[in-house]
C-alpha positions in Angstrom: 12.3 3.0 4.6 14.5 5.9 2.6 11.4 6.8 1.0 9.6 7.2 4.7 12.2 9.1 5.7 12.4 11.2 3.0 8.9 12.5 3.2 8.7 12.9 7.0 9.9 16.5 8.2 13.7 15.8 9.2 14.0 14.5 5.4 12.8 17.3 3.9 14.9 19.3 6.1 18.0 17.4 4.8 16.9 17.9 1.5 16.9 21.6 1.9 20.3 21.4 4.0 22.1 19.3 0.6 20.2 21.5 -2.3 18.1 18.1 -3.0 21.1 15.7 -3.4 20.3 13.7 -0.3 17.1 11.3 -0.2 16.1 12.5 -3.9 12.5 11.6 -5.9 12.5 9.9 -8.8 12.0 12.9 -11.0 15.9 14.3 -9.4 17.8 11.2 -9.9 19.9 10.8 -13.0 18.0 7.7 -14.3 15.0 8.8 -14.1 12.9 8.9 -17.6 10.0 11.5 -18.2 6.7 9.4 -19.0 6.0 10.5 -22.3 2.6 12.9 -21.5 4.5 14.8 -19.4 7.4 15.3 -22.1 7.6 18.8 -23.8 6.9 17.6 -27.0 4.2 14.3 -26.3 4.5 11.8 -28.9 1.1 11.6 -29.2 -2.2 13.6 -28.3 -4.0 13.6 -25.2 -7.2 13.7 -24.0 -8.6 17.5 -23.8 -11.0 19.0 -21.3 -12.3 22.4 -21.7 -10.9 25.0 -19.1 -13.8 25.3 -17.7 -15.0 21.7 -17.6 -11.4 21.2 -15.9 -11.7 18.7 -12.3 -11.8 21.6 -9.8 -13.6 19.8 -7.4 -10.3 16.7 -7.2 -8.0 19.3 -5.0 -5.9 15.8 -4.6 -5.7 14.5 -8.2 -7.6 11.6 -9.3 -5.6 8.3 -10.0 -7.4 6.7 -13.2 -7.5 3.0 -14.6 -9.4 1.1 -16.9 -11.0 -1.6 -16.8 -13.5 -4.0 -17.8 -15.5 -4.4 -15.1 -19.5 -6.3 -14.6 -21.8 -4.0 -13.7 -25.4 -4.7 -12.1 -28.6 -4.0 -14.2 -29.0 0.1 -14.1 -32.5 -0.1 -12.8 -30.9 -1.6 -10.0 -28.3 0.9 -9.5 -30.6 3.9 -10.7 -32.7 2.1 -7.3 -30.4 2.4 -5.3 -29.1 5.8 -5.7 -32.7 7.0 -5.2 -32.7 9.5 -8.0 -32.4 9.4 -12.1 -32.0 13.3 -13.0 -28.7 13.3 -11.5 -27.6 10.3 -13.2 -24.6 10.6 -15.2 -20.8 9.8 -16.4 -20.9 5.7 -15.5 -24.4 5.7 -15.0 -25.0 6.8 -18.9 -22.1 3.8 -19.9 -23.7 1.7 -17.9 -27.0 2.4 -19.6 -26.0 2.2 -22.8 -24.2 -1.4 -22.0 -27.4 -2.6 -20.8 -27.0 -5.7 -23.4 -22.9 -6.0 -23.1 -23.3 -5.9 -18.9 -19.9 -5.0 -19.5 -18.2 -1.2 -20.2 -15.1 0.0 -20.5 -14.8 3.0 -18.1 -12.1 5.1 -16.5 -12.1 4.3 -12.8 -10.8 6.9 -10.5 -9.3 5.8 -7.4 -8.9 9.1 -4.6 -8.3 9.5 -1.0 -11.9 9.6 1.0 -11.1 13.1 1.3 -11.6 13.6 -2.4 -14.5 11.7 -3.0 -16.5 13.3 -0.6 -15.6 16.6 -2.0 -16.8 15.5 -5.6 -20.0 13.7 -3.8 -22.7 16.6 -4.8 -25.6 14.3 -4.8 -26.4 11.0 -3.9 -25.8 9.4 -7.0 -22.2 10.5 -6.8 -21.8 8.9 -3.2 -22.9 5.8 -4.4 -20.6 6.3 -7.4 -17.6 6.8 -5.1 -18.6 3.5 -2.7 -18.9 1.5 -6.2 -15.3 2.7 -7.3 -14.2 2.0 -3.6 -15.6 -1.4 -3.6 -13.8 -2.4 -7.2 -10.7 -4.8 -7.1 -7.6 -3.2 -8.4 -6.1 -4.3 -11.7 -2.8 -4.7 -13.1 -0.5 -1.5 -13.2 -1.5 1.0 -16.3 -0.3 4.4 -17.2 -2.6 7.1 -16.4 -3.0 10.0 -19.0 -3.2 13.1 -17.8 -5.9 15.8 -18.9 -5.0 19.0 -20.7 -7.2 21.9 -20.6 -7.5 24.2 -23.7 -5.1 26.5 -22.5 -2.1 23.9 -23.0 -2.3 23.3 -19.5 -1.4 19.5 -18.1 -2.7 18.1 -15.3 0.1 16.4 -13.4 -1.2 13.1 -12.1 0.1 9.9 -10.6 2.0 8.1 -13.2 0.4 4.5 -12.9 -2.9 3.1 -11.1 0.0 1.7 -8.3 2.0 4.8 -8.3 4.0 4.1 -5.3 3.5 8.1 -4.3 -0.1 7.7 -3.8 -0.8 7.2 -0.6 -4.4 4.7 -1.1 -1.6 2.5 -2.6 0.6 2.5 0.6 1.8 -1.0 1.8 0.1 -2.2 4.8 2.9 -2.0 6.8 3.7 1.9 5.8 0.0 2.7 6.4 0.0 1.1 9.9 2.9 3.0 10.8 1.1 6.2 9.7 -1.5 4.9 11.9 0.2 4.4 14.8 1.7 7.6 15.3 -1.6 9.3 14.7 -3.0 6.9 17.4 0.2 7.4 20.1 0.1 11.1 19.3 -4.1 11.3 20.0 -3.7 9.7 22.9 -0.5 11.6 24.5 -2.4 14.9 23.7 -5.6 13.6 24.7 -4.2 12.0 28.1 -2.7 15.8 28.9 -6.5 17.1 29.7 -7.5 14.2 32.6 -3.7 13.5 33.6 -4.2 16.9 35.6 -7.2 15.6 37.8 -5.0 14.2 40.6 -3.5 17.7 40.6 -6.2 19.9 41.5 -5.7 19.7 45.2 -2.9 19.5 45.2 -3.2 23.3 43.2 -5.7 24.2 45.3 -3.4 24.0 48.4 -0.5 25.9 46.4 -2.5 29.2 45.0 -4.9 29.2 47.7 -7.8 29.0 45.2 -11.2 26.8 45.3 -11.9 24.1 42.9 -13.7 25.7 40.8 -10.7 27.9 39.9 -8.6 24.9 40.0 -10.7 22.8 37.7 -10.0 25.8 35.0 -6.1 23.7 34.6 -8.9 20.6 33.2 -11.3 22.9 31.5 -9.3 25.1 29.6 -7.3 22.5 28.1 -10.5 21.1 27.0 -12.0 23.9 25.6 -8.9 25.1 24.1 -8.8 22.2 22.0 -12.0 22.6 20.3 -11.0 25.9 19.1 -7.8 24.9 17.6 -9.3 22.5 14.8 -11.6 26.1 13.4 -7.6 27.3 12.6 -6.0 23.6 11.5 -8.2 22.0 9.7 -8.4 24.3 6.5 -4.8 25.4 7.2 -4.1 21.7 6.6 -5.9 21.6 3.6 -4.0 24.3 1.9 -1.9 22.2 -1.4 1.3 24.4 -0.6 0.9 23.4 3.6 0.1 19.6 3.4 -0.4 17.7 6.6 2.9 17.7 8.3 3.6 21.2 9.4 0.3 22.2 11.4 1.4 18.9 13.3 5.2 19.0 14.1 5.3 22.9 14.4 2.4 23.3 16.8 2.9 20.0 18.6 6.8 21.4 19.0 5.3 24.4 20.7 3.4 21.7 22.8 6.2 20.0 23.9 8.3 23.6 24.8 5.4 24.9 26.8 5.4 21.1 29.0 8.2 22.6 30.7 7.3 25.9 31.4 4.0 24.5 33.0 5.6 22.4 35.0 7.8 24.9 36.8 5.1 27.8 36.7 4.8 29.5 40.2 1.7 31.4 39.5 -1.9 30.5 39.1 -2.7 33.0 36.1 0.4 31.8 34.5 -0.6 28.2 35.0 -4.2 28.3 33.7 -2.3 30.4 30.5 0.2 27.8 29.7 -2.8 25.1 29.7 -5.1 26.6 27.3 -2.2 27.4 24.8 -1.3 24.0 25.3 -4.8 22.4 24.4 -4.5 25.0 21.6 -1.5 23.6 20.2 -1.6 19.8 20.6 -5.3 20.1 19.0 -4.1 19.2 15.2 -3.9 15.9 16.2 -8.0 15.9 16.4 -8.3 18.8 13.8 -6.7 16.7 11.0 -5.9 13.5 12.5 -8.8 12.0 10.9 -8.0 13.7 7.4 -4.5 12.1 7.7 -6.3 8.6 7.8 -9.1 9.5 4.8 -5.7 9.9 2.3 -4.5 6.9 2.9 -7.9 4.4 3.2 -10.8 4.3 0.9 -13.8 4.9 2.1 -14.8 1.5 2.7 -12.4 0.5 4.8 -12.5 4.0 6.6 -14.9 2.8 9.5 -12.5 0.4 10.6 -9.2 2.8 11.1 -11.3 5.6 12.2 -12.5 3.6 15.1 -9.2 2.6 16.0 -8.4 6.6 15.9 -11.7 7.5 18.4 -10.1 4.5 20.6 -7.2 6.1 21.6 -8.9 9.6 21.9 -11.4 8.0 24.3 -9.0 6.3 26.0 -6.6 9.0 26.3 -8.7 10.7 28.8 -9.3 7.6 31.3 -5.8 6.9 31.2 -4.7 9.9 32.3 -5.2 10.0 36.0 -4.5 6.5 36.1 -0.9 7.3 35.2 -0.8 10.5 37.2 -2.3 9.0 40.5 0.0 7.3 41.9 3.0 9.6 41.5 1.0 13.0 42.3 0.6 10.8 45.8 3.7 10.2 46.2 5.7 13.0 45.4 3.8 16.2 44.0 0.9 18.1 42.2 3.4 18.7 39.4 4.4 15.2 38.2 1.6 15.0 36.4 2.6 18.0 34.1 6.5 16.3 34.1 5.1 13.0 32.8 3.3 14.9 30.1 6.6 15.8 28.8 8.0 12.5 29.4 5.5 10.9 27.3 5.2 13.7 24.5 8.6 14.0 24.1 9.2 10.9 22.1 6.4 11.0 20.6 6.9 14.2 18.4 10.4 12.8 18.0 9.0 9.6 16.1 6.7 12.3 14.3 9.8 14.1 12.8 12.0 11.3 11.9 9.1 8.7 10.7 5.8 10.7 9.6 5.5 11.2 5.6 2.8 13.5 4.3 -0.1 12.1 2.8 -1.9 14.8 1.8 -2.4 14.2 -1.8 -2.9 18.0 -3.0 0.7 18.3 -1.6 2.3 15.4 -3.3 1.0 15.8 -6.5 2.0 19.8 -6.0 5.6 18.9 -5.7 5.7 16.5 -8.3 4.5 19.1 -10.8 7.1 21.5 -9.5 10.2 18.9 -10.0 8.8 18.3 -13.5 8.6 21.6 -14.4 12.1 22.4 -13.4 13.4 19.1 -15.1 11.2 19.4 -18.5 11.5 23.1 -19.0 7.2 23.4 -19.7 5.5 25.6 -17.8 2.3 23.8 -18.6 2.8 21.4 -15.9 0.5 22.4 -13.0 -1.0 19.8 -10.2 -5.0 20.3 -10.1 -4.4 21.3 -6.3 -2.0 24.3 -7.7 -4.7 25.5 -9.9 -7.4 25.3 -7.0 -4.6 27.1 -4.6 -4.5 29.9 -7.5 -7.7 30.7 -7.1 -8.0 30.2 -3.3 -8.0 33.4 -1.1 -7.7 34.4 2.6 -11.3 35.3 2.3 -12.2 31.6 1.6 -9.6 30.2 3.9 -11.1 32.0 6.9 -15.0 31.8 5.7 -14.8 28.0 5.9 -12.5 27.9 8.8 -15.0 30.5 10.9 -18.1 30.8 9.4 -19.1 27.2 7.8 -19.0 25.5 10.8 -21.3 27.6 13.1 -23.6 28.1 9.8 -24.0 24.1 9.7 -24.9 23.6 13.2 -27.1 26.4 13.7 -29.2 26.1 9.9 -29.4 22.6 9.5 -31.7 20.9 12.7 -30.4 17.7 11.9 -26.7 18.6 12.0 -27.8 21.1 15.2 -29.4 18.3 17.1 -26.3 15.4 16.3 -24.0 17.9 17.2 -26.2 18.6 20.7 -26.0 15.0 21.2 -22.8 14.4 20.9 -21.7 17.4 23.0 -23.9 16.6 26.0 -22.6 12.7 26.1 -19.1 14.3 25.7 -20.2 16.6 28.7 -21.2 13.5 30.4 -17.8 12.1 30.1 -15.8 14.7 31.7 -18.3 14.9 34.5 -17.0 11.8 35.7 -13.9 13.5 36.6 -16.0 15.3 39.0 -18.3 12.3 39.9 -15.3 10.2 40.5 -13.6 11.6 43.5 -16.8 12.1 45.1 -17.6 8.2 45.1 -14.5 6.6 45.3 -12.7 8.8 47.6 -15.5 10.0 49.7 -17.6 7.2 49.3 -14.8 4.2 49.1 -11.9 5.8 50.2 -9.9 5.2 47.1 -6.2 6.8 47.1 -5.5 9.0 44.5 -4.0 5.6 42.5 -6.8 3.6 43.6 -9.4 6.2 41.9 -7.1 6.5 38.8 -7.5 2.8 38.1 -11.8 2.8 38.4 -11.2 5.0 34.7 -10.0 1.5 33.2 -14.0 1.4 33.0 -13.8 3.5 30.3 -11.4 1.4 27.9 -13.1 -2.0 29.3 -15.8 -0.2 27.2 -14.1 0.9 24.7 -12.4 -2.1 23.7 -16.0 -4.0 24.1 -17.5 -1.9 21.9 -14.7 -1.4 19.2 -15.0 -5.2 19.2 -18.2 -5.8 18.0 -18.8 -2.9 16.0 -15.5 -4.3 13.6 -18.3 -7.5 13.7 -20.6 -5.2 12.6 -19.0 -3.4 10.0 -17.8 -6.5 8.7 -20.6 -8.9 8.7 -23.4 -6.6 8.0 -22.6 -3.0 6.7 -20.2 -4.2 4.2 -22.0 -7.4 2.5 -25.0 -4.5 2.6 -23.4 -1.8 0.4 -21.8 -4.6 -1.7 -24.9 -6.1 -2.6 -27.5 -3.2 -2.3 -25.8 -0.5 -2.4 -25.7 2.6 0.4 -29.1 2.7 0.2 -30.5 5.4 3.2 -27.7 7.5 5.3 -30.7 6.4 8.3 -29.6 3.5 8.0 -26.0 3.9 9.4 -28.0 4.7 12.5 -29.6 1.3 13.5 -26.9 0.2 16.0 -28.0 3.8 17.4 -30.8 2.8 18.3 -30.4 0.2 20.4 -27.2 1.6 22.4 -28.3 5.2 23.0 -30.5 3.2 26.0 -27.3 2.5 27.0 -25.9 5.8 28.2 -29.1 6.4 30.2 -29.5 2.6 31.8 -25.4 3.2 32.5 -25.5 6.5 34.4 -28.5 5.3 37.0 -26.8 2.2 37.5 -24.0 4.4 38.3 -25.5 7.0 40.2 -27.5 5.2 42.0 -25.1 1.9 43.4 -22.8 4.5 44.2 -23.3 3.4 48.1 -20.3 2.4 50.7 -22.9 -0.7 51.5 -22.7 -1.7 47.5 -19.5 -3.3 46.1 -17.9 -0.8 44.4 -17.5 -2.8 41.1 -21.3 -2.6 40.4 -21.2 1.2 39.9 -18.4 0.6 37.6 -20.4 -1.9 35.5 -22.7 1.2 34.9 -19.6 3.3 33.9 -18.8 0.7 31.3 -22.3 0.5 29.8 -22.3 4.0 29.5 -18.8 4.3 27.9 -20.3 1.8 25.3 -23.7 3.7 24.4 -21.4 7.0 23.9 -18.8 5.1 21.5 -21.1 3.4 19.4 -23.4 6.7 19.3 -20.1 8.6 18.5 -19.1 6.0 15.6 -23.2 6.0 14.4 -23.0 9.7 13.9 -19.7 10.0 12.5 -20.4 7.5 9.9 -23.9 9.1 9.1 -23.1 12.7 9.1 -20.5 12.6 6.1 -23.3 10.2 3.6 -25.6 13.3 4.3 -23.7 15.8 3.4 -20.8 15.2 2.2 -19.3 17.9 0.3 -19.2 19.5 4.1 -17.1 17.0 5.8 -14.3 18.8 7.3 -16.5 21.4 8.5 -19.0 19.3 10.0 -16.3 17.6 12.1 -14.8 21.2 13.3 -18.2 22.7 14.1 -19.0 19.1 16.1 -15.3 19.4 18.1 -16.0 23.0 18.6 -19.3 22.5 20.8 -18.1 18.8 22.3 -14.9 20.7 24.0 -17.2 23.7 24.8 -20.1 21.5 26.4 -17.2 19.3 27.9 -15.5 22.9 29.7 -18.6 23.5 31.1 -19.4 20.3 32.4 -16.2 20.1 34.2 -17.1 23.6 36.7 -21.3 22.8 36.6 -20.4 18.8 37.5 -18.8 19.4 40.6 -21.5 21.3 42.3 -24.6 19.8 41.0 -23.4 16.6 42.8 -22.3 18.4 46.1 -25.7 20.0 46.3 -27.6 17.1 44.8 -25.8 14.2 45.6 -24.3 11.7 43.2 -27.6 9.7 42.4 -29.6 12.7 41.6 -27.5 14.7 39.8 -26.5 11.6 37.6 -30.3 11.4 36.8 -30.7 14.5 35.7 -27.9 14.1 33.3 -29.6 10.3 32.5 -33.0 12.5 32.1 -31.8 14.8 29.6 -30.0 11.8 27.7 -33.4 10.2 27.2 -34.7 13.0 25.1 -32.0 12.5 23.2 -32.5 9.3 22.6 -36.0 10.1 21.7 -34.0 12.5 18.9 -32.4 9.6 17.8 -35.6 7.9 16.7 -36.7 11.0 15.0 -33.8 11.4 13.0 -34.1 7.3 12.2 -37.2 8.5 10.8 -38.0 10.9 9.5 -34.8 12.0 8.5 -35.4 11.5 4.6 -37.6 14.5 4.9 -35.1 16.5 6.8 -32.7 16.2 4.5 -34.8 17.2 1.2 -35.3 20.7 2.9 -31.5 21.0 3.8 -30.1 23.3 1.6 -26.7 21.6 2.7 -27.9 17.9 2.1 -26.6 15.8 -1.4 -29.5 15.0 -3.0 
């Protein structure tokens, strides 16, 4: 627990308050003895890479260990990577132990993070998934590397290094977890928890919906912008993890209040984009909190989890707020925002550590350098900073993102999809009222409730695809290796049916003489044709190209939250004009031709990705 507390923000803080005498690392305490690669004088020599053969693409530090470890036949594994000119490192050792079926290698264990960065072609992935796969062994010493220049690579000390995050209990990584999932879902729930609000706006500015709808859309679209500025800022060795989230989601918590008193329109639609804005890191790097800590096996499993309580967030939202909006005013919904995100960014200061290994292993090198003297020291992440400028910083933050989408069909077509079932989503908020209040005569509760749809869906689906991951994806890689990326996208093509069959069930049993609870059966199909598509395409987007990861994600949250804004002002009169049923099939219509897409990528996709000029190959 000290060490928890020591590396969330209030222990650094008392840290910095005591000069480093309070909640000290091993390297500061009196006791502590210097592993002998790291002394200034080593007692023996150590392995030596040339400068510019030096790991620049491990920004987090690889955590080596050998082992003797069986290997399959290298036909097989040449097989399954699906190429032989890019073969090398452990596929040369495991060539030339082709009569042995053993070798002695160095295994290195990294955050997900890492190994997609150092995944340039396929047969690296499949490297990485091999590692990933491999038992752990009994705790070794890790030597470091040392570049010609003297320099040493500061690394983790052993294979368990207790500082590594991938070798976090289970019980420190759940509670890492949680707070991302509690803080997702507080952020999350702040967009929808305004829906029971907007007449009540609309009554107190004068305006129409449509300009009261902009409290919903602007926190929506707001939020896709933020991750273009978090993301690399979180991925800066010197930043780490921890202050794009407490700073900006303490600037989210301020501007609750100030929301929540506002007495002018402008001022009101303001404070809710800069409050999407803010609370955004939770999405921008929420997910690259969770790659340091789990390989990229188990990965699927937590991620899901994460995508849980952002789709859930939404639906629960008005839920909360409908009830109390009714019964007092439009602003409780903004006071329970700050209710709920209150404590939550509390638990963030006292209990969240950093993970980000770049930063860890940046630190460590520092405190060794000041308690050994050598100025050799450096972490790999320092060196990478060194050579990182603001030129690079904003290129990938700006640039990379829209360059993906808009050069790469299949990364422009996924990123359609998934912006115009996202769309779909917060038309509902629109759709809703319209049937259940109109149509059932729901109270604002009442309406707030038909949302549990939405997790009933969720929790469905999150259910069996854990089955799935388990009993099928896993024995798969284990045995025969990753084999296609297309492949990821099997479940895909059953479900993506789903959204369509969902939405005219929906649209069309929406009817005072039909029992309300059939058009919610169509909301919970739906809900599970978008998760699983969601998962399908997260999982498959990364195996393609991996190396662009970060900004595949912040190009895809960039057009979701876009698509999603509009949705929220087209929605509304699309189904006054057209009616519910209609203007739910035209939405079903143009999921259809997506789902058509989905095939195509299935595919064909092998072909797309050999002209990608972003593609591993």
């Amino acid at each position: 627990m000290s060490a928890l507390i020591r590396d969330a923000p209030i222990g650094q803080i008392i840290r910095f308050v005591t000069r480093n005498k309070v909640l000290q690392y091993p390297e500061e305490r009196a006791d502590f003895v210097v592993p002998e690669y790291y002394s200034e004088n080593p007692a023996h020599a150590k392995r030596e890479i040339p400068v510019e053969d030096a790991p620049v693409a491990e920004p987090e530090g690889p955590a080596t260990e050998e082992v003797v470890q069986d290997f399959p036949d290298p036909e097989t594994v040449l097989e399954k990577a699906e190429t032989v000119d890019e073969a090398e490192s452990d596929l040369e050792k495991i060539q030339t132990a082709r009569s042995a079926h053993t070798v002695r290698t160095q295994i290195s264990r990294v955050g997900t993070r890492t190994a997609l960065q150092k995944s340039i072609s396929r047969v690296d992935l499949e490297q990485q998934f091999t590692l990933a796969s491999i038992e752990k062994g009994p705790s070794r010493p890790i030597e470091p590397d040392v570049a010609k220049d003297g320099t040493i690579l500061v690394d983790w000390y052993t294979t368990d290094d207790a500082e590594n995050p991938q070798n976090w209990s289970f019980g420190k990584k759940s509670i890492v977890l949680s707070q991302i999932m509690i803080y997702t879902l507080s952020v999350y729930m702040g967009s929808a928890i305004y829906s029971p609000s907007i007449e009540g706006v609309m009554q107190r500015f004068g305006v129409e919906i449509g300009a009261a709808s902009m409290g919903l859309s602007m926190y929506v679209l707001a939020y896709g912008i933020g991750p273009l500025l978090f993301s690399p800022l979180s991925e800066i060795p010197i930043i780490g993890r921890n202050p794009p989230y407490i700073i900006s989601y303490a600037i989210f918590v301020i501007l609750l209040v100030p929301t929540a008193l506002v007495d002018n329109f402008s001022g009101l639609i303001a404070l809710r984009f800069l409050q999407g804005f803010f609370g955004s890191p939770c999405l921008a790097t929420g997910g690259a909190t969770l790659q340091d800590m789990y390989s990229i096996i188990k990965l699927p499993y937590v991620l899901s989890l994460w995508a849980f309580a952002a789709t859930c967030g939404p639906a629960l939202g008005p839920m909360i707020s409908g009830f109390s909006v009714a019964a007092e005013n439009w602003r409780w919904s903004l006071w329970e925002m700050l209710w709920l995100n209150g404590p939550v960014w509390l638990s963030l200061f006292f209990f969240l550590p950093e993970t980000s290994s770049a930063n860890i292993l940046l630190r460590r090198a520092q405190r060794l350098r000041k308690l050994t003297g050598n100025m050799n020291l450096k972490s790999q992440s320092e060196i990478d900073q060194a050579n990182m400028t603001a030129k690079d910083v904003a290129f990938d933050a700006l640039y990379r993102p829209f360059q993906l989408v808009l050069m790469d069909p299949a990364i422009g077509f996924t990123a359609l999809y998934t912006a115009l079932i996202y769309g779909i989503f917060y038309s509902f908020f629109e759709a809703f009222p319209l049937v259940y209040n109109v149509m059932y005569g729901f109270n604002l509760g009442e309406l707030g409730l038909t949302f549990l749809a939405v997790t009933v869906a969720v929790i469905l689906s999150l259910a069996w695809y854990w089955w799935y991951i388990y009993f099928r994806v896993e024995p798969e890689i284990r045995e025969h290796g990753l084999g296609a990326p297309e492949r990821r996208l099997i479940p895909a093509l059953v479900v993506t049916w789903f959204v369509p069959i969902g939405l005219f069930i929906f649209g069309w049993t929406s009817d005072p003489e039909i029992h309300w609870i059939v058009s919610c059966i169509g909301i919970v199909i739906t809900g599970i044709g978008i998760f699983l598509i969601i998962q399908c395409i997260f999982l498959y987007l990364p195996l393609v190209y991996p190396q662009y990861a970060a900004s595949l994600f912040a190009g895809n949250d960039f057009f979701r939250s876009a698509l999603a804004a509009g949705a929220i002002h087209f929605s509304y009169p699309m189904f006054h004009n057209l009616g519910v049923g209609r203007g739910v099939s035209i939405l079903g219509g143009l999921t259809v031709g997506c789902s058509i897409g989905v095939y195509y990528l299935y595919f064909f996709g092998a072909k797309l990705r050999a002209r990608s000029r972003f593609a591993a190959q």
